[in-house]
Backbone of each chain as ProteinMPNN parsed JSONL, in Angstrom:
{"seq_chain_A": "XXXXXXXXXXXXXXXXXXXXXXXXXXXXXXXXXXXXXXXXXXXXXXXXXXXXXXXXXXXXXXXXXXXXXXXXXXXXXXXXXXXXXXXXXXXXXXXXXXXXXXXXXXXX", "coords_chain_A": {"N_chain_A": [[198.484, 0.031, 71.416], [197.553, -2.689, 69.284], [199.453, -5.006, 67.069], [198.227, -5.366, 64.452], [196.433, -2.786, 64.574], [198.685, -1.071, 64.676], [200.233, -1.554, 61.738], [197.451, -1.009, 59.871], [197.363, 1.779, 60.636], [199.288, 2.584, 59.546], [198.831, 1.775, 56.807], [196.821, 3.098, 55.925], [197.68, 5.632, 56.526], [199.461, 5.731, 54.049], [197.624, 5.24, 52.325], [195.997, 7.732, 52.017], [196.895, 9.763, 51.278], [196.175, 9.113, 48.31], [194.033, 9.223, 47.409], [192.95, 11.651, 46.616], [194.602, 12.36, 44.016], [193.64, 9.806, 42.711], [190.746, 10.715, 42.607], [190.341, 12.999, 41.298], [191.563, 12.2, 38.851], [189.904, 10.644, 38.052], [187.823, 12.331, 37.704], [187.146, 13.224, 35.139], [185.218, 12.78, 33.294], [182.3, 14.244, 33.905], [180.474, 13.164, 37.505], [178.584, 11.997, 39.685], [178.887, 11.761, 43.587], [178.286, 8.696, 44.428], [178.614, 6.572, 42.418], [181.324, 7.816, 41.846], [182.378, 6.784, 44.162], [182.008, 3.866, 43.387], [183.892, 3.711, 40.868], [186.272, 3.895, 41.977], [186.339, 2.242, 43.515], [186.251, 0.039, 42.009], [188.674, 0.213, 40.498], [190.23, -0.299, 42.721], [190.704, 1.464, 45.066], [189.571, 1.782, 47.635], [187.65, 3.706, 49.895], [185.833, 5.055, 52.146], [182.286, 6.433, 52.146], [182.184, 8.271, 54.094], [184.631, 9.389, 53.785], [184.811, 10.382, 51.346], [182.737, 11.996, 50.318], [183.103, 14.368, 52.422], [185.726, 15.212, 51.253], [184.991, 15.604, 48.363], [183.407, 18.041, 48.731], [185.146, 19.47, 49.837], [187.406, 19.86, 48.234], [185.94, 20.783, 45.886], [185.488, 23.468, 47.052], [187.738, 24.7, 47.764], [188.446, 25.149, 44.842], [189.004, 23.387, 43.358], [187.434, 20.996, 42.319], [184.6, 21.699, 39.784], [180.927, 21.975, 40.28], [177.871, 20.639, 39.222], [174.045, 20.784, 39.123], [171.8, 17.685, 38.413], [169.279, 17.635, 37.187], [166.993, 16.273, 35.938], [166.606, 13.349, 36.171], [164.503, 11.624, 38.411], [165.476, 11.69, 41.261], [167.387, 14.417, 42.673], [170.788, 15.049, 41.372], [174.237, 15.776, 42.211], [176.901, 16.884, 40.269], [180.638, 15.981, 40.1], [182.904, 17.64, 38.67], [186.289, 17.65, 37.266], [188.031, 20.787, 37.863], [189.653, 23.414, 35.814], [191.89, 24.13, 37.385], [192.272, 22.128, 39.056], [192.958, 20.243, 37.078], [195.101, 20.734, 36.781], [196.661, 21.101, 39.607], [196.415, 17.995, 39.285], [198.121, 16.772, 37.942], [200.633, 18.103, 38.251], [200.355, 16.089, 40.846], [200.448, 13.818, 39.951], [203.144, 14.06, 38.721], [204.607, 14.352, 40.873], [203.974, 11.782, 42.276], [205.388, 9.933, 40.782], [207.594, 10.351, 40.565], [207.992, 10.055, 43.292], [207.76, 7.274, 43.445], [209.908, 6.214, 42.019], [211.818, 7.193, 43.735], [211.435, 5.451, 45.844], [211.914, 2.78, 44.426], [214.394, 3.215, 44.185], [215.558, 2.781, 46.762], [214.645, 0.046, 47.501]], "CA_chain_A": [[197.965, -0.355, 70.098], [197.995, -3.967, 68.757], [200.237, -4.85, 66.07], [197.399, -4.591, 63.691], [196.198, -1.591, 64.404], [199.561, -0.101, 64.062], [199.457, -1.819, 60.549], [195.969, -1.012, 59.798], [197.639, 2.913, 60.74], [200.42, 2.915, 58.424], [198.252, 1.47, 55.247], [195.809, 4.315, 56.059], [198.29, 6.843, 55.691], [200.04, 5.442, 52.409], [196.628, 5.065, 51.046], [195.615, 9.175, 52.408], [197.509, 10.636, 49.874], [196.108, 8.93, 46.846], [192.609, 9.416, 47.143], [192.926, 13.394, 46.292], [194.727, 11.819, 42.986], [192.257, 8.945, 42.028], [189.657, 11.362, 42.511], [190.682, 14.506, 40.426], [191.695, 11.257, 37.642], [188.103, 10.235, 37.71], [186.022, 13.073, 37.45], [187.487, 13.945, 33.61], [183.856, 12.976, 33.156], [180.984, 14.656, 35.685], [179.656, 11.91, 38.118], [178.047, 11.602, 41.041], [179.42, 10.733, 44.22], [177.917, 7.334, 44.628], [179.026, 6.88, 41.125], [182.565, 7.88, 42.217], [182.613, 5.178, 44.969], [181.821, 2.774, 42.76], [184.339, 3.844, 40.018], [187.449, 3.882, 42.913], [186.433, 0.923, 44.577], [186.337, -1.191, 41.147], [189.758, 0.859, 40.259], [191.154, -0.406, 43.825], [190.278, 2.682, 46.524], [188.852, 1.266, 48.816], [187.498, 4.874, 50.301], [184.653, 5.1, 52.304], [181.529, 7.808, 51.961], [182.406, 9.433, 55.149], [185.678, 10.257, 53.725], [184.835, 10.875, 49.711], [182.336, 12.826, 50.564], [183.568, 15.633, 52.502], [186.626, 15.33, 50.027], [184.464, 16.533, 47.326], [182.628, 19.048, 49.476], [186.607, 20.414, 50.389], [187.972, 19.864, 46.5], [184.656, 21.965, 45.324], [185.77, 24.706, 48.063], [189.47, 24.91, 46.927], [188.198, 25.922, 43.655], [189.412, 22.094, 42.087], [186.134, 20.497, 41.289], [183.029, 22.093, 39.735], [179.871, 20.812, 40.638], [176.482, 20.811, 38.527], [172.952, 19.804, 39.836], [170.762, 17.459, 37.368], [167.287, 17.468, 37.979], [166.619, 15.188, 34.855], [165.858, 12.213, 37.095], [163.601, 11.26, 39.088], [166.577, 12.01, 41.987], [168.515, 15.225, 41.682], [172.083, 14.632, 42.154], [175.16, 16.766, 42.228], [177.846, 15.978, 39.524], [181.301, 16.408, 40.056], [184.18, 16.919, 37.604], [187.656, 18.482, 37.552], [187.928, 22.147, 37.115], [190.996, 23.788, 35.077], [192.938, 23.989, 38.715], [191.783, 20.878, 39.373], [194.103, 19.611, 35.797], [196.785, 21.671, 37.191], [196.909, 19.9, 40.528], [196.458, 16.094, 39.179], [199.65, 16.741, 36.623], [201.388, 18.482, 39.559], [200.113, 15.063, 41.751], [200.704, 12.683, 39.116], [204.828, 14.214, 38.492], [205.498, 13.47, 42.391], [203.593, 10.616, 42.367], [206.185, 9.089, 39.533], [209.162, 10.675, 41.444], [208.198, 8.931, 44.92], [207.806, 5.617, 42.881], [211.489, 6.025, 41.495], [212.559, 7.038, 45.43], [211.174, 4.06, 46.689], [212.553, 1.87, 43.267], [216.164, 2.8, 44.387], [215.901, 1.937, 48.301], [214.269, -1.609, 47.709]], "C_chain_A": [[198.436, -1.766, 69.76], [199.011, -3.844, 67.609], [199.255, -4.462, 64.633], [197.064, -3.308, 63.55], [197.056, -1.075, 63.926], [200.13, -0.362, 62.704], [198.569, -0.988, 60.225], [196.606, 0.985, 59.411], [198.539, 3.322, 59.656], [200.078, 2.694, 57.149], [197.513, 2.759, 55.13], [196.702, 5.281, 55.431], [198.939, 6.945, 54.444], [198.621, 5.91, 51.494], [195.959, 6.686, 51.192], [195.607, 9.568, 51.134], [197.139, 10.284, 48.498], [194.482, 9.179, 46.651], [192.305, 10.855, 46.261], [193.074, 12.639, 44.728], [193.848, 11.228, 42.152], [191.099, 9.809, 41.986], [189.907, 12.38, 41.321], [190.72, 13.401, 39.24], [190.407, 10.67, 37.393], [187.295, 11.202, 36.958], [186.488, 13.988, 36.044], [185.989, 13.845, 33.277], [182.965, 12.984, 34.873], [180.698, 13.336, 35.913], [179.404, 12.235, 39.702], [178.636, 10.999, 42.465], [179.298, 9.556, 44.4], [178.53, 6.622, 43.53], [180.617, 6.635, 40.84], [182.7, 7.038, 42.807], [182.94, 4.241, 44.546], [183.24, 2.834, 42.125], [185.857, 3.674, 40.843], [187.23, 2.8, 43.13], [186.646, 0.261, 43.349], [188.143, -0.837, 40.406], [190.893, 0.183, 41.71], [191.182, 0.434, 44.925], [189.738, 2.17, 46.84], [188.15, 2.511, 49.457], [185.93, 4.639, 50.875], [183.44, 6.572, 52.343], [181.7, 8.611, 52.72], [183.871, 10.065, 54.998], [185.431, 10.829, 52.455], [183.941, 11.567, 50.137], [182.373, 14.266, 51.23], [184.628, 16.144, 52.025], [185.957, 16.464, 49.401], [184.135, 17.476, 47.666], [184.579, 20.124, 49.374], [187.373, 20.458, 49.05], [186.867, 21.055, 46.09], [185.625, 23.508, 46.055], [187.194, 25.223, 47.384], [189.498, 25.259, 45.44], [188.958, 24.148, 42.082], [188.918, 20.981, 41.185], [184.899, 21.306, 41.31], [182.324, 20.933, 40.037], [178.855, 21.438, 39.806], [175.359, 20.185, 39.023], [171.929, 19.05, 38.514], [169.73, 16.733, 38.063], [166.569, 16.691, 36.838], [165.635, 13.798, 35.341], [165.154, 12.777, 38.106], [164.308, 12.551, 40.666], [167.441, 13.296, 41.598], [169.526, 14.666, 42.77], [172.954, 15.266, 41.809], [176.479, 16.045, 41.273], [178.934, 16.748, 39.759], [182.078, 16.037, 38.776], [185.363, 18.29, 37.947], [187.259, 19.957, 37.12], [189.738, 22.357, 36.164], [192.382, 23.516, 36.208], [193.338, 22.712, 39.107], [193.111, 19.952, 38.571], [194.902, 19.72, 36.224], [197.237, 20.474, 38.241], [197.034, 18.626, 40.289], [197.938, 15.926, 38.498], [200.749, 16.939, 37.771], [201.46, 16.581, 40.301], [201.296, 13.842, 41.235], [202.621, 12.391, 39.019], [205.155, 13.736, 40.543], [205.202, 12.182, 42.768], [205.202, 9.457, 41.837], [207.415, 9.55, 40.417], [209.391, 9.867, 42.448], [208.17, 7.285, 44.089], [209.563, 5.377, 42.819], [212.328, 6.361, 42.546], [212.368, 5.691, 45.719], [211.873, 2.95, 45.806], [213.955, 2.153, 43.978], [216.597, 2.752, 45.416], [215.776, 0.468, 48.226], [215.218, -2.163, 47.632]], "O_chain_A": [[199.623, -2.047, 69.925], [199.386, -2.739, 67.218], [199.486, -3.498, 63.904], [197.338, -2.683, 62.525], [196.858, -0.499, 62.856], [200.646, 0.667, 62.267], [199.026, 0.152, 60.313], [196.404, 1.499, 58.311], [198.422, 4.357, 58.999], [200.749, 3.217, 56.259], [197.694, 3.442, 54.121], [196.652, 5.699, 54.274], [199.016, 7.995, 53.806], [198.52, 6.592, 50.474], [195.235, 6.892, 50.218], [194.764, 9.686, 50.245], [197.599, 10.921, 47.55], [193.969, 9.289, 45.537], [191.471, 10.946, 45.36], [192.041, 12.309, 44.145], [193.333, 11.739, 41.158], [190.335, 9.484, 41.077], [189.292, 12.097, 40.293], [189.801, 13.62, 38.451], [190.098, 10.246, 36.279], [186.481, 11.08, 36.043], [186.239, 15.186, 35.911], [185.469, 14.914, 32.956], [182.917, 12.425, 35.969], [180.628, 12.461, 35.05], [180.145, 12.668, 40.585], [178.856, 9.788, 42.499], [180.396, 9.04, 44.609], [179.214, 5.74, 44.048], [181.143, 5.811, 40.092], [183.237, 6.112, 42.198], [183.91, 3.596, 44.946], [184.023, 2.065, 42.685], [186.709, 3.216, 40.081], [188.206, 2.093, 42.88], [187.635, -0.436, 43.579], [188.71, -1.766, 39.832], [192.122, 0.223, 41.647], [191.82, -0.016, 45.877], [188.931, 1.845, 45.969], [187.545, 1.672, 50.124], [185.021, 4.152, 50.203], [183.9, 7.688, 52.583], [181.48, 9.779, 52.397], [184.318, 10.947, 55.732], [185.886, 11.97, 52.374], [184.642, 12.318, 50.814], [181.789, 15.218, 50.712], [184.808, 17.354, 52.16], [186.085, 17.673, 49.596], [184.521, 18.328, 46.865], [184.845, 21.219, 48.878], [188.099, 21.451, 48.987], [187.227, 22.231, 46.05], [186.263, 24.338, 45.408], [187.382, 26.12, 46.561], [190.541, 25.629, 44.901], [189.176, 23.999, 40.88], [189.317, 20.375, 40.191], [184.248, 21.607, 42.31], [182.581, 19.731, 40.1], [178.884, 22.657, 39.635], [175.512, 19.025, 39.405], [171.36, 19.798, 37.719], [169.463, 15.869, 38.897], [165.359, 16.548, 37.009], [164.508, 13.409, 35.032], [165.128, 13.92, 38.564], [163.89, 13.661, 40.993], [168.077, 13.368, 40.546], [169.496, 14.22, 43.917], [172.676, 15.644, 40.671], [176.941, 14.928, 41.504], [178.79, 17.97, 39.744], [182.109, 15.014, 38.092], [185.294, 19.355, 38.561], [186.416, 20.261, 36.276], [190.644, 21.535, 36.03], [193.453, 22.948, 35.991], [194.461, 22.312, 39.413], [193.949, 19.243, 39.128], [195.733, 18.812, 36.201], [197.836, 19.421, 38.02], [197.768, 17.989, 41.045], [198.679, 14.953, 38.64], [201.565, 16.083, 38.112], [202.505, 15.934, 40.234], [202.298, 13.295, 41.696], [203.263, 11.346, 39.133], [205.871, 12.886, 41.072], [205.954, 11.492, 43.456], [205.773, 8.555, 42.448], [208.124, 8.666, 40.897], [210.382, 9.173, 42.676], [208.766, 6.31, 44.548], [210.238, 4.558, 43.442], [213.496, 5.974, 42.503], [213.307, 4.899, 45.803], [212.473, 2.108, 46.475], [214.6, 1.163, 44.323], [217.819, 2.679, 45.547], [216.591, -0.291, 48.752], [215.228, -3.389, 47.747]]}, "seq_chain_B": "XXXXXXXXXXXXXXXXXXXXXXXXXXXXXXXXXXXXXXXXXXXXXXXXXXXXXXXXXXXXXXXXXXXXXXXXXXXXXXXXXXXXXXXXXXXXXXXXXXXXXXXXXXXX", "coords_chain_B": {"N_chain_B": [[193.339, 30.094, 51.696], [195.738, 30.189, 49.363], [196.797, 29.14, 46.001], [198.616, 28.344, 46.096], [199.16, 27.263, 48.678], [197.265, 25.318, 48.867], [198.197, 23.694, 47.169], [200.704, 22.694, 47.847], [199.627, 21.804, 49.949], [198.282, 19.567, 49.481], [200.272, 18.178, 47.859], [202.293, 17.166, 50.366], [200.513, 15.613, 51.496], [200.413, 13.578, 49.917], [202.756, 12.539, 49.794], [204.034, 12.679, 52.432], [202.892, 9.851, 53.465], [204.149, 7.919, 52.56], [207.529, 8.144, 53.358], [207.878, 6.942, 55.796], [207.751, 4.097, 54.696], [209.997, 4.429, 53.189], [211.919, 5.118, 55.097], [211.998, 2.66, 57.017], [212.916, 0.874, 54.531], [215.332, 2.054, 53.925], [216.594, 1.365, 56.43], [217.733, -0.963, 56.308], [220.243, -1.192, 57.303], [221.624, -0.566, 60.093], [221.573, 2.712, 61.507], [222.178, 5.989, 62.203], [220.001, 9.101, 63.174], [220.352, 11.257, 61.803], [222.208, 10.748, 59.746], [220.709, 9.106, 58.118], [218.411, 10.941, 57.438], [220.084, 11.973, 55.487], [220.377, 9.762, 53.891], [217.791, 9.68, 52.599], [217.241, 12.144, 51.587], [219.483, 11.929, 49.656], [217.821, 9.969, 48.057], [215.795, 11.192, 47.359], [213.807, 11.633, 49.228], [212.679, 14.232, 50.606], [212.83, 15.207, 53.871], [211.772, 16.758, 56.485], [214.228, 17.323, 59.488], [212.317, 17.987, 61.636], [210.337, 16.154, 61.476], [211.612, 14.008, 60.652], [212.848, 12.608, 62.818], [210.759, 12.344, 65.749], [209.438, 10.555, 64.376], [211.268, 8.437, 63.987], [211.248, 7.695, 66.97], [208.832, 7.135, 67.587], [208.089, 5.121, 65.793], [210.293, 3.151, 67.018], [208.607, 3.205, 69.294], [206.299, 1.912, 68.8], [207.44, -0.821, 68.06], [208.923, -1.281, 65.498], [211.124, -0.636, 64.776], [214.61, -0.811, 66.068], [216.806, 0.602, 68.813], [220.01, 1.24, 69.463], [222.922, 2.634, 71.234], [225.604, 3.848, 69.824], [229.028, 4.485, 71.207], [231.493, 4.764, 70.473], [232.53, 6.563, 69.387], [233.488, 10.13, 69.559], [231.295, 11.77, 69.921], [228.329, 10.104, 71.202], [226.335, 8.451, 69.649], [222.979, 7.525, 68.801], [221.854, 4.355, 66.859], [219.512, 3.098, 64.512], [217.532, 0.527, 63.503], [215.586, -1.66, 61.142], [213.252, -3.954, 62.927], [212.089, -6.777, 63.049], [209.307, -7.182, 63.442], [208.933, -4.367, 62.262], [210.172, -5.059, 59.296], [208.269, -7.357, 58.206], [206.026, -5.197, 58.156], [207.015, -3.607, 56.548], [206.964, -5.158, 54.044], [204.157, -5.46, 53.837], [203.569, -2.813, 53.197], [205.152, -1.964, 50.91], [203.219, -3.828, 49.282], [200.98, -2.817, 49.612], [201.946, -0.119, 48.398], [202.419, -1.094, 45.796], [199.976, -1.675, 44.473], [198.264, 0.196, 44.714], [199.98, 1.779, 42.656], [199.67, 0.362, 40.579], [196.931, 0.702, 40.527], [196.333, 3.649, 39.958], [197.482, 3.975, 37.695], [195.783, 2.621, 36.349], [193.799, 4.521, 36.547], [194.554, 6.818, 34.765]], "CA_chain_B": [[194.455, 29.742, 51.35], [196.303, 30.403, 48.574], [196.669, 28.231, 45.232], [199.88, 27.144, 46.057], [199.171, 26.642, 49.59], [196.333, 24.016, 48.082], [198.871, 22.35, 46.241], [201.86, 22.058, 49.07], [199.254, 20.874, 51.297], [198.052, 18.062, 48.896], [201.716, 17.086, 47.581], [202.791, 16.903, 51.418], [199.663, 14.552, 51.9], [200.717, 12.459, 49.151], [204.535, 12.481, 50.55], [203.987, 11.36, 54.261], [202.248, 8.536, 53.697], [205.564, 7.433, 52.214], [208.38, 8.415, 54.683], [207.705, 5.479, 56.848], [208.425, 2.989, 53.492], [211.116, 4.516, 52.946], [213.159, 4.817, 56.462], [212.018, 1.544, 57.121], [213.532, 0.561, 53.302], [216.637, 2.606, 54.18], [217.266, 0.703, 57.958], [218.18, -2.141, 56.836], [221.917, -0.818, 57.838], [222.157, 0.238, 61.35], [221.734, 4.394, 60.887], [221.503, 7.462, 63.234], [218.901, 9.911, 62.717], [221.094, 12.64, 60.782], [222.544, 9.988, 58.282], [218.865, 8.6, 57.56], [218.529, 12.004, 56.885], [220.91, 12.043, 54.111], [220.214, 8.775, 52.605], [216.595, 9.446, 52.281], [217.453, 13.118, 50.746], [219.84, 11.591, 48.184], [217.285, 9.342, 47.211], [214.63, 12.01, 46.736], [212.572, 11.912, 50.226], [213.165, 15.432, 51.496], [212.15, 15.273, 55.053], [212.421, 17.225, 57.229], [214.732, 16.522, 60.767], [211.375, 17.685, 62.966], [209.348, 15.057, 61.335], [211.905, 12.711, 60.962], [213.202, 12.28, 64.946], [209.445, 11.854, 66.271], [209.155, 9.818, 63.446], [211.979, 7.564, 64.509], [211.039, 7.259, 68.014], [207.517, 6.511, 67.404], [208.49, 3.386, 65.145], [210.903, 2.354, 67.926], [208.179, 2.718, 70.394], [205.612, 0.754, 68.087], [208.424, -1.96, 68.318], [209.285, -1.33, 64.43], [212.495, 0.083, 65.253], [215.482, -1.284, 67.624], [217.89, 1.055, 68.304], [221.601, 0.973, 69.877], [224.1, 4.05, 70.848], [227.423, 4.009, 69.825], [229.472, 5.108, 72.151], [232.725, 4.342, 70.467], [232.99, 7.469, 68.68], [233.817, 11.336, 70.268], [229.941, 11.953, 69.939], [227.52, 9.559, 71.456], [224.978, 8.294, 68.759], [221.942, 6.189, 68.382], [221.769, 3.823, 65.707], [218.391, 2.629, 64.633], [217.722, -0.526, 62.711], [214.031, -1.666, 61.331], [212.83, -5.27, 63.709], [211.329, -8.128, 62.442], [207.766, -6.686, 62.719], [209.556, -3.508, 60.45], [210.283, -5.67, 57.877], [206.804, -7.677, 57.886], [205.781, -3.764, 58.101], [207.418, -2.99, 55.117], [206.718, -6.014, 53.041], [203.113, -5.263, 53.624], [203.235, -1.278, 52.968], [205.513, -1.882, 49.356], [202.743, -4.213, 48.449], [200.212, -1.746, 49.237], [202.009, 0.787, 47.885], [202.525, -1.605, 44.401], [198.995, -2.222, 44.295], [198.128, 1.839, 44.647], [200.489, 1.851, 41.805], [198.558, -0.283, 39.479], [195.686, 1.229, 40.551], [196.666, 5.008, 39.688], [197.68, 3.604, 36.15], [194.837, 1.582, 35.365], [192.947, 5.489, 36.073], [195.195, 7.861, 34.149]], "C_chain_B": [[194.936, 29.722, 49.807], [196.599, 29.164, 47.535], [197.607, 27.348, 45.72], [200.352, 26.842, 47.828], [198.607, 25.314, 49.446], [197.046, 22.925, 47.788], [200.093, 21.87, 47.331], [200.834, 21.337, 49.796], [198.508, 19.399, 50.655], [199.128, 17.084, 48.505], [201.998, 16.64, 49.033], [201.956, 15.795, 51.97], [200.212, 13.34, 51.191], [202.303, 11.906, 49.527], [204.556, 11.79, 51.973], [204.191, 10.166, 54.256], [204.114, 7.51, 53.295], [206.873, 7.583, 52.516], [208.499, 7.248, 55.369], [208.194, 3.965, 55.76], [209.566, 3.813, 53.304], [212.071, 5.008, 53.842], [212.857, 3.403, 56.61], [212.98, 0.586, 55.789], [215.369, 0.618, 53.738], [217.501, 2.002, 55.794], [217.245, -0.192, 57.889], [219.959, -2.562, 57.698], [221.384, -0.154, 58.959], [222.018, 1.653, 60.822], [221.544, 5.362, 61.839], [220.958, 8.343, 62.322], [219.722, 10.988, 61.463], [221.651, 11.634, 59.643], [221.712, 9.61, 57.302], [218.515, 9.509, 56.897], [218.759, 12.507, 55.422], [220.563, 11.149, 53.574], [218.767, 9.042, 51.832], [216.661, 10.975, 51.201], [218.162, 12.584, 49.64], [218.666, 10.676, 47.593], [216.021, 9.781, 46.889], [213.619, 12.272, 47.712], [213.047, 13.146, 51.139], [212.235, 16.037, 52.745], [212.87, 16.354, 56.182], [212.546, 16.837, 59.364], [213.2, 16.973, 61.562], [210.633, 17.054, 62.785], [210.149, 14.02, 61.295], [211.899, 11.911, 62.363], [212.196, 11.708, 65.349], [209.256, 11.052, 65.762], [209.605, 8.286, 63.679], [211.32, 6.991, 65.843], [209.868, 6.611, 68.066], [207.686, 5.012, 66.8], [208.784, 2.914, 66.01], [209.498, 2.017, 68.917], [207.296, 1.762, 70.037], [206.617, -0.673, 67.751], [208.815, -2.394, 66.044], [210.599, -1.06, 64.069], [212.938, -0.662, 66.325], [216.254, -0.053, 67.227], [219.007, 1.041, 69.612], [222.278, 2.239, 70.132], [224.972, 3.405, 70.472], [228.009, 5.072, 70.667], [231.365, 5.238, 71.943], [233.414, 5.693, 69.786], [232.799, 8.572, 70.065], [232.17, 11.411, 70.856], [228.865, 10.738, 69.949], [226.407, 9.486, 70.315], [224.345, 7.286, 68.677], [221.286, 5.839, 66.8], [220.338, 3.552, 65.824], [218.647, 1.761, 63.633], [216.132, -1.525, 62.471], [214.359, -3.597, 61.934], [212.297, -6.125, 62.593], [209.62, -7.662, 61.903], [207.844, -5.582, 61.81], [209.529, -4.147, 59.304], [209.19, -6.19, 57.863], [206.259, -6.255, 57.6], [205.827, -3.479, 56.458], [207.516, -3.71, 53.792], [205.437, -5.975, 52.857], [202.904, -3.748, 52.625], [203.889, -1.447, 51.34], [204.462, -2.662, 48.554], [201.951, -3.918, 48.147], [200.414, -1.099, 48.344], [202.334, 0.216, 45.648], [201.416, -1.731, 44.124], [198.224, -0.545, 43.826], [198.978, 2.473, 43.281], [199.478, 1.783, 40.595], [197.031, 0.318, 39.488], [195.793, 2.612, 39.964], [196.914, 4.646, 38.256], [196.635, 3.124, 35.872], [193.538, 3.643, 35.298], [193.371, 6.328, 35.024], [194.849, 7.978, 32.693]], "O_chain_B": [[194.219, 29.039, 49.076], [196.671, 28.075, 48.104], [197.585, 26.12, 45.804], [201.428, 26.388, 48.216], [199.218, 24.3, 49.784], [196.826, 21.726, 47.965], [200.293, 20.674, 47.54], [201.139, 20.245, 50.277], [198.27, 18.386, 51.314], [199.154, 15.859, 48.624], [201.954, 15.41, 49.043], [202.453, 15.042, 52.807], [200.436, 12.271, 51.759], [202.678, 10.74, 49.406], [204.977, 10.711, 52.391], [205.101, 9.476, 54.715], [204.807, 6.689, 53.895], [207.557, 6.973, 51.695], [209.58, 6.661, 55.328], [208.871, 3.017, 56.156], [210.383, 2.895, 53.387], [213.141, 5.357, 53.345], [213.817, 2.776, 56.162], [213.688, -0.347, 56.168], [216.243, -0.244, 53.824], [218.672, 2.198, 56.119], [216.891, -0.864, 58.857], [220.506, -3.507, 58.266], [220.679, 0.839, 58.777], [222.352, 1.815, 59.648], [220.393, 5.417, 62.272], [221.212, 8.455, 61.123], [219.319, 11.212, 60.321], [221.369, 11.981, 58.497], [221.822, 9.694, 56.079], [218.225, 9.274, 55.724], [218.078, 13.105, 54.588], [220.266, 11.438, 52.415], [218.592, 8.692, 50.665], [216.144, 10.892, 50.087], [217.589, 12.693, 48.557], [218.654, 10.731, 46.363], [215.198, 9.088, 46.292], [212.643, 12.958, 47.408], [213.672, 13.026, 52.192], [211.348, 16.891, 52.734], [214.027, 16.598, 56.524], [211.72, 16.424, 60.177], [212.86, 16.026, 62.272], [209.829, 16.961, 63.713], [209.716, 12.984, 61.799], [211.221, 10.981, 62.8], [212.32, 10.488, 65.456], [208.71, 10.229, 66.497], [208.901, 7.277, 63.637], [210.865, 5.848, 65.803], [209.833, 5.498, 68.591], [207.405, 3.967, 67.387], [207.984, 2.066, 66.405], [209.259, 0.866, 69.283], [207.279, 0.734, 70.714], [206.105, -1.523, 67.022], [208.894, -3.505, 65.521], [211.038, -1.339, 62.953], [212.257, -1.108, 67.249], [216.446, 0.381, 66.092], [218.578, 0.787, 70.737], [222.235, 3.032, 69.191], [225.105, 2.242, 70.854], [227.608, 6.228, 70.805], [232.217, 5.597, 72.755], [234.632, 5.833, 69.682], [232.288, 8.288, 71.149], [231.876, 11.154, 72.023], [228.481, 10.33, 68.852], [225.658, 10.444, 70.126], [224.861, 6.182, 68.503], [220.642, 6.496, 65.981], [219.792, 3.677, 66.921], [219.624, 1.89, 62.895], [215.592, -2.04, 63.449], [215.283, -4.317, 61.554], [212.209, -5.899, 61.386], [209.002, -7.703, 60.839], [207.161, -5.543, 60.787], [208.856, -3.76, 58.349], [208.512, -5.341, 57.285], [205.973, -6.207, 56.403], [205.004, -3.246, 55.573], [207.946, -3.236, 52.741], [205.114, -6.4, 51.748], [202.239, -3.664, 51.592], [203.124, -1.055, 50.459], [204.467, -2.482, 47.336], [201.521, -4.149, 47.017], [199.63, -1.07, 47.396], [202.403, 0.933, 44.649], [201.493, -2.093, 42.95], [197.751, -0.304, 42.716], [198.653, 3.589, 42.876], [198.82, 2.605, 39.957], [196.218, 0.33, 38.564], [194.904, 2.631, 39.113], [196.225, 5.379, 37.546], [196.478, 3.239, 34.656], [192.776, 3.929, 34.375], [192.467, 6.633, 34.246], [195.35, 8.871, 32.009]]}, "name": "protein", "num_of_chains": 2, "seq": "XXXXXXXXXXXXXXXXXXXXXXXXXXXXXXXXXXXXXXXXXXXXXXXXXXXXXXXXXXXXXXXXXXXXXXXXXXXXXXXXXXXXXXXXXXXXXXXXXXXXXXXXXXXXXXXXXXXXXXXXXXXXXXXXXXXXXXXXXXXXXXXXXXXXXXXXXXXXXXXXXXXXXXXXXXXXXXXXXXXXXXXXXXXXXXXXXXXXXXXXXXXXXXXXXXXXXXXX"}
C-alpha cells in the first residue's frame, strides 16, 4: 500500500463511525435520500450513494428509521426520518461521541 | 439482533475509527503494548488487548510505528514509538477528526 492509501484508510475509518450519527441527526425532518446527500455533504460528510444508501436500507431494518412513500410528485420517493429507537440511539451516539472528544482532548 | 446488540455494534463503529488517534497520540513516549493499554484505558479508550496487538503491528508494518525491545529488564519487551509518517498520520487524522467535530455540531 502507498503511503496514501494507508492515509486515505485511516480517514475512512475515523469518518465510518460518524455517518450512522449525521444521519439519524438529519432525518428529525423526513427527506429523501438524495436530499440527505445533499444535506451531509453541505454539513461536511462527504458520503457517497453507494454507502448512504444501503445505510438507510440497514437503519430502516434495525427498526431506527421509518420510511414513508410520497406519491404527490410527479416522482415517488421514499422519505426517511428517525424513529423513537432511532432518538434513543443518536443520544446514546451523541454521549460517546462527547466522551471520545474529551479522550482524545487529554492525549493531545 | 437484539436492540442492544444494534447499539454496541454502532457505538463500537463509532469507537474504532478512533483507537488509531489515540495510540498514535499516546506514542509519543516509547511504550510496550500492555502499558499503551493502560494509558489509553485511563484516558477513556477501552480497548481491548486482541485488537490492540494486531493493531500495533499493523501500524509498525505500515511504517507508522518503530519499535525497539528492551532487553534490560527480567522480561524482554517491545517498545513502540509513532515515526515521522505517524505523526504526519496523526496531524492529518486530529484535523479530520476536528473538522467531523464541527460538523456533528453544526447538525445537532
Amino acid at each position: 500500500m502507498s503511503d496514501s492509501a494507508v492515509l486515505a484508510g485511516h480517514l475512512q475509518e475515523l469518518r465510518r463511525g460518524t455517518v450512522v450519527m449525521a444521519a439519524l441527526a438529519t432525518l428529525h425532518r423526513p427527506t429523501y435520500g438524495y436530499a440527505l446527500l445533499e444535506s451531509l455533504d453541505a454539513a461536511g460528510f462527504h458520503v457517497d450513494g453507494n454507502t448512504l444508501y444501503p445505510l438507510l436500507r440497514r437503519l430502516e431494518r434495525q427498526g431506527l428509521l421509518a420510511s414513508e412513500w410520497n406519491t404527490e410528485e410527479s416522482r415517488p420517493r421514499k422519505f426517511y426520518s428517525v424513529s423513537t429507537d432511532g432518538e434513543a440511539l443518536l443520544t446514546d451516539l451523541l454521549a460517546e461521541w462527547e466522551s471520545l472528544h474529551a479522550s482524545i482532548e487529554r492525549l493531545r
